[in-house]
N, C-alpha and C positions, 0 to 999 in steps of 0.2 A: 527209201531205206533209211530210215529216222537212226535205227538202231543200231550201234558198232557193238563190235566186244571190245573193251576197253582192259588194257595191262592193270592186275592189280595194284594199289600199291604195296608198295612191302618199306622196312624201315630197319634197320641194321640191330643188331642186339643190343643193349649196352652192354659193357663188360664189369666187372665189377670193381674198378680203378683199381686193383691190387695186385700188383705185382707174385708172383709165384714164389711158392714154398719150397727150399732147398733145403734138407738133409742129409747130413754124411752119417751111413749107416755104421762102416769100419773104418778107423776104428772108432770104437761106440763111445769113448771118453774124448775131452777137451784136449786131454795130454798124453800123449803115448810118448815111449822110450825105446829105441831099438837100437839094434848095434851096431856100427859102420858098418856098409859093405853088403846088408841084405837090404832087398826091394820091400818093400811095402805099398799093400795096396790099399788107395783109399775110393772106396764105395759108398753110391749114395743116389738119390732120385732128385731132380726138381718136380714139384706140381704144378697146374694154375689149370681151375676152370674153361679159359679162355683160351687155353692152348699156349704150349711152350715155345717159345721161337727161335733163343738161344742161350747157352748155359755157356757161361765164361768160369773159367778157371787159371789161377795166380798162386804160381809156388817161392814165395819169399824166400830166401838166405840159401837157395840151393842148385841146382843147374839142371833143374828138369822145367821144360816151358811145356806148354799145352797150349794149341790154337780153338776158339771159341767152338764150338758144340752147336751146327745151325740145324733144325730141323726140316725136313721137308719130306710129306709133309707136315707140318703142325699139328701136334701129340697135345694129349693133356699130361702122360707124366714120361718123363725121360730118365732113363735111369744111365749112370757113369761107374765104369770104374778108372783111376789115375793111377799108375806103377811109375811110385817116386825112388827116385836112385839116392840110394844113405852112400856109395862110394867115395869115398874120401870126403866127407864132413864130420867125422869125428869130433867131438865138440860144440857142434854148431846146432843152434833149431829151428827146425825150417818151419813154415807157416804155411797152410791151406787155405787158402779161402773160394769159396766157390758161392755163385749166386746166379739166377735165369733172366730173364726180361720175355713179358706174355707177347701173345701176338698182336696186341696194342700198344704196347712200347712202353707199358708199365716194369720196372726194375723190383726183383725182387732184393728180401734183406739176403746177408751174405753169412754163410756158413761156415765156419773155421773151425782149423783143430792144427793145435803145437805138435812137432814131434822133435822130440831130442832126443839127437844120435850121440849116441858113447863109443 
């Protein structure tokens, strides 16, 4: 018996080095204004061909934290919404920035938007 079956081989995708696309849908400008004391919510998707692994999210100047976004399992788009607290920052403007990393451990670029509470 000369003859085996033999395991194909097979060889892993590449992926396409790029890191995933994040957008904040709401609010739809760079700069929003709201008034102490009401919540705002900020919505948005990361994408990537390769599947999304985890979407990180950073609220500068304000006291709302958010723990990383892991997926499991591995989506190609992930969608968020964030409910940021204006409670007593009158004055102050907080910063958004949101960005993913694919299932490759490519980082995408990061998404931001100002909000200044009055």
């Amino acid at each position: 018996s000369g003859c085996q079956e033999r395991d194909r081989l097979t060889f892993p995708t590449p992926g396409d080095s790029v890191g995933p696309v994040t957008t904040i849908d709401q609010p739809n400008g760079a700069d929003t204004t709201v008034f102490a004391g009401s919540n705002l919510s900020v919505n948005g998707r990361t994408i990537d061909p390769d599947g999304v692994d985890t979407v990180y999210f950073f609220v500068l100047g304000g006291s709302t934290n958010f723990q990383p976004l892991h997926t499991s399992p591995v989506k190609d788009t992930v969608t968020f919404g964030l409910p940021i607290t204006t409670f007593g920052h009158s004055g102050q403007t907080l910063t958004v920035q949101v960005y993913g990393v694919d299932a490759q451990g490519n980082q995408g670029g990061t998404s931001t938007r100002q909000i200044h509470v009055q």
